[in-house]
C-alpha positions as CSV (number, residue, x, y, z in Angstrom):
1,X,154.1,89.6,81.6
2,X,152.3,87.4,79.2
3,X,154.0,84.0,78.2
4,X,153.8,82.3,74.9
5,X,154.8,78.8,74.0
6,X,155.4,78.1,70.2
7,X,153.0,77.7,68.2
8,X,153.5,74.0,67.7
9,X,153.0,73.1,71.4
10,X,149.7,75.7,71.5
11,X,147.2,73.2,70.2
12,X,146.4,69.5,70.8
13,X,147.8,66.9,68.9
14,X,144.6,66.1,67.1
15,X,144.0,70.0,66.0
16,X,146.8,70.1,64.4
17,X,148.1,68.6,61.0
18,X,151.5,68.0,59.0
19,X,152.1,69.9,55.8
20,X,149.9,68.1,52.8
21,X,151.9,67.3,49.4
22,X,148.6,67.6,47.8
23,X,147.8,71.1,49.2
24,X,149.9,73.8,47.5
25,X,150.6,76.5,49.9
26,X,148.8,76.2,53.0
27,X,148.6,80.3,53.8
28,X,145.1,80.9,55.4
29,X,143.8,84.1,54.7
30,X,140.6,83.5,56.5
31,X,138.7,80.7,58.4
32,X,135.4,79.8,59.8
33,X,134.6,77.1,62.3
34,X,131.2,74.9,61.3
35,X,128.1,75.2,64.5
36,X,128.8,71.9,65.2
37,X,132.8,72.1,65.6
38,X,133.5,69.6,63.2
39,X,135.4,71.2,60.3
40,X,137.6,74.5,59.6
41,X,136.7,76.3,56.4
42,X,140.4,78.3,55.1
43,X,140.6,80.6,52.5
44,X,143.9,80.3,50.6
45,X,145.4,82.8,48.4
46,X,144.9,80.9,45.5
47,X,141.1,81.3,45.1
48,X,140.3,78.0,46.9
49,X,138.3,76.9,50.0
50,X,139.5,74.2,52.0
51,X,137.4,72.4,54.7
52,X,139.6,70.7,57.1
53,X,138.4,67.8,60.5
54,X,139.0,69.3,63.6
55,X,139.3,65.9,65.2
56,X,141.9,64.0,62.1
57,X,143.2,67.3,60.3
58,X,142.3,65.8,57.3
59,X,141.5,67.7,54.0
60,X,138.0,67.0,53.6
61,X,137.1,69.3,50.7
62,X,139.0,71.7,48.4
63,X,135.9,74.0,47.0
64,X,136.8,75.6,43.6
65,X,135.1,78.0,40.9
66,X,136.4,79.6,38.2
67,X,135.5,82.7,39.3
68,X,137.6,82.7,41.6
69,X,140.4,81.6,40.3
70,X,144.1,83.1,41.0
71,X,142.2,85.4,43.7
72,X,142.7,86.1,47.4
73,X,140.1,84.6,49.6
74,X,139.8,87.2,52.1
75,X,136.8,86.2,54.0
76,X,134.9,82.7,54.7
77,X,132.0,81.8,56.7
78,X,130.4,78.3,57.6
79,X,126.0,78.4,57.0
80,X,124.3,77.5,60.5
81,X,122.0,74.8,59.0
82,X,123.9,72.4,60.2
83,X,121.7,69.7,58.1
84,X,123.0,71.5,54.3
85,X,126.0,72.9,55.5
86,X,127.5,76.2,53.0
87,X,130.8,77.8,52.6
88,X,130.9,81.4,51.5
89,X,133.6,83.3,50.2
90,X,134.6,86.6,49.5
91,X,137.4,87.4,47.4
92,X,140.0,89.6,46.5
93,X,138.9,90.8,43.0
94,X,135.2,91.5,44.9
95,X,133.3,88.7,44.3
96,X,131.3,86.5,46.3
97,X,130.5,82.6,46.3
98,X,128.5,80.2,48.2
99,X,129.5,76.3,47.9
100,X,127.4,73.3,48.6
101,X,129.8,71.7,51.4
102,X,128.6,68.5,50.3
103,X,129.0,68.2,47.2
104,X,131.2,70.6,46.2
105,X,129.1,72.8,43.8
106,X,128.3,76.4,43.2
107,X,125.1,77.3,44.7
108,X,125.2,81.0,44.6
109,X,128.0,83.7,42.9
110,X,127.7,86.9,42.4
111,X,130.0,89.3,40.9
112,X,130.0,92.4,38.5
113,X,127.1,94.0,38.7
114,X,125.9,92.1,42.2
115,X,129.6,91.4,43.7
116,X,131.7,94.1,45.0
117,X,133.9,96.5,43.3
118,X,136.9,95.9,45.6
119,X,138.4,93.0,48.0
120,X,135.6,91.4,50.5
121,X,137.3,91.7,53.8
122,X,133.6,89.8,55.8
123,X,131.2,87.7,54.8
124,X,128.4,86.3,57.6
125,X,125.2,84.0,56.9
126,X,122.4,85.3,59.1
127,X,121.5,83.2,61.5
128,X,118.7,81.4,59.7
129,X,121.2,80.7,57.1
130,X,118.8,82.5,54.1
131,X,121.1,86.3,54.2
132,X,124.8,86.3,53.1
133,X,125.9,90.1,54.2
134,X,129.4,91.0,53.3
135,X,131.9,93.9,54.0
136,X,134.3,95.4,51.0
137,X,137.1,98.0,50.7
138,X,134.4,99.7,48.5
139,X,133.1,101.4,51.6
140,X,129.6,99.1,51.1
141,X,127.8,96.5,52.7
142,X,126.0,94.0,50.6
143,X,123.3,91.8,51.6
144,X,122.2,88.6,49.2
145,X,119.0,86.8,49.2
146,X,120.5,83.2,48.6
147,X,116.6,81.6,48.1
148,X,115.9,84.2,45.2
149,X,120.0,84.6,44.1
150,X,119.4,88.1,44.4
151,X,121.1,91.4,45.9
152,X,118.4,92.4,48.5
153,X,120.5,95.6,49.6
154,X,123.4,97.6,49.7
155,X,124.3,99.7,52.5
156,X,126.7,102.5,51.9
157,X,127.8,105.5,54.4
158,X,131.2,104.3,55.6
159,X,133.6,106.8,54.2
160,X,136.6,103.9,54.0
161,X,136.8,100.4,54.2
162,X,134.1,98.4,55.9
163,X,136.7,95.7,57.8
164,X,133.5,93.5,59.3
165,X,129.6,92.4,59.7
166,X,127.4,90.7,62.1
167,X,123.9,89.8,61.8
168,X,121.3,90.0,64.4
169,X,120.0,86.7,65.5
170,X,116.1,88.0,64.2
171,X,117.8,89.4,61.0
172,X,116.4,93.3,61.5
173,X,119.9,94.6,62.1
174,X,123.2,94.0,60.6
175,X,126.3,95.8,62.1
176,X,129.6,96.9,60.5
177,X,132.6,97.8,61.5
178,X,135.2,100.3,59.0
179,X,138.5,101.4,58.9
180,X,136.5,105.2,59.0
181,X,136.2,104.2,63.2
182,X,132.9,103.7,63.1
183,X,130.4,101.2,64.0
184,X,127.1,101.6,62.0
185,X,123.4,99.8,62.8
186,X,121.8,99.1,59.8
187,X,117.8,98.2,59.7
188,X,117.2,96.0,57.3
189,X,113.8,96.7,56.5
190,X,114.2,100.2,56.5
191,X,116.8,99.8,54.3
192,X,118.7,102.8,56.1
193,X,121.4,103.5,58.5
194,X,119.8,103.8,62.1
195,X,122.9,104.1,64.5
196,X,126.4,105.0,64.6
197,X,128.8,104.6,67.1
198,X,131.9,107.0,66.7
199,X,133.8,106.7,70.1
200,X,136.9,104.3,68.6
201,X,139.5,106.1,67.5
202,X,140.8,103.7,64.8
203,X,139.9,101.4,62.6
204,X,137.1,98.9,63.8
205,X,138.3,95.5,62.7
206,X,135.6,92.9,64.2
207,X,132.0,93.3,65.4
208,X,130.2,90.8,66.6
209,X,126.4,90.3,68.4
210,X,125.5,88.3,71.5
211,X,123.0,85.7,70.7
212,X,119.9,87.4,71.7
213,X,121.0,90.7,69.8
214,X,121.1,93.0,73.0
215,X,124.6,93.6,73.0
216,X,127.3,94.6,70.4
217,X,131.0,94.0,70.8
218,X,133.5,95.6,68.3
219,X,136.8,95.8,68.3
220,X,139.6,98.3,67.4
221,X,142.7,98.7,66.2
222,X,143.3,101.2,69.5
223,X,143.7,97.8,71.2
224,X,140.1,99.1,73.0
225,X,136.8,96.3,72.8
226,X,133.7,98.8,72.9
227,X,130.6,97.0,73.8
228,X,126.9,98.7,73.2
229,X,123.4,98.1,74.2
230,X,122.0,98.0,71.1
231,X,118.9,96.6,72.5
232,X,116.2,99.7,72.3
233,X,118.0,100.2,68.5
């Protein structure tokens, strides 16, 4: 049998922090760790984004738009380009926004016609940092062309929530993950569905590609990890 210590003794001293006066309510709805393990991006249910030292668990940044104001932040991710680093988040009213970790500022936001109709429960940069894809409880997967602030594509064929993304590390396929049990392949130049996996038998809440894009793992809400050779795909 599995033992667990309390959550207070579970990481070291330096990873973890005191409550901050200055932070409101500290629920984490989502988080994303930076490529170079420095800072911890939170989504709060408030509609901000706070970015947090691993090493002091300091406050470093409290990112804000009016957009998303008074909304869940359901989903965050952390850019790769480690040299500009972004935070994108996905919110509970379906909209989606892109900061500039630096400096604080909007750099992308899309919503009404280009943001989702319902809550974005994922939201992944692609690996070259230029594609934001993100999941929603509108059965859809969008993916947004942050150099021309566009919406490249939208995916749809999930018949229930789509739960979680991945991107490919060459950026041909993205894969999602739904509360339908499937796990769908999407080509992005196609534009079109190209594989689905159907052997979970619940909801599929995380799916994730190795970093040459051979492998898939996703897993389940059966408590089962499936992982596919997606490599002739």
């Amino acid at each position: 049998m599995a033992t667990y210590l309390p959550a207070d003794q579970r990481l070291p001293t330096h990873c973890r922090h005191p409550p901050l006066p200055d932070a409101g309510p500290l629920e984490a709805w989502s988080l994303a760790l930076s490529s170079n393990d420095a800072m911890v991006a939170t989504g709060t249910h408030y509609g901000a984004v706070n970015v947090w030292g691993v090493e002091t668990g300091d406050k470093m940044q409290a990112l804000k738009s009016p957009q998303t104001k008074d909304q869940f932040v359901m989903s965050v991710d952390v850019s790769p380009d480690a040299a500009k680093y972004r935070v994108a988040a996905g919110t509970s009213a379906g909209t989606v926004t892109v900061y500039d970790l630096e400096t604080g500022a909007v750099t992308s936001s899309f919503n009404e016609a280009t943001g989702h109709a319902m809550p974005v429960r994922c939201a992944k940069f692609s690996h070259n940092g230029e594609l934001l894809v993100t999941a929603s409880d509108d059965m859809s997967v969008h993916v947004y062309d942050l150099k021309a602030q566009c919406l490249a594509a939208s995916f749809t064929g999930h018949t229930s929530w789509v739960l979680s993304v991945d991107c490919s590390s060459d950026q041909r396929h993205i894969a999602s993950g739904s509360s339908d049990q499937s796990v769908r392949i999407w080509d992005l130049a196609a534009k079109d569905c190209s594989h689905t996996f159907t052997s979970h038998n619940d909801q599929v809440w995380s799916v994730a590609y190795n970093n040459d894009g051979t492998c898939l793992a996703a897993g389940c809400d059966d408590g089962s990890v499936e992982v596919y050779d997606v490599s002739s795909l």
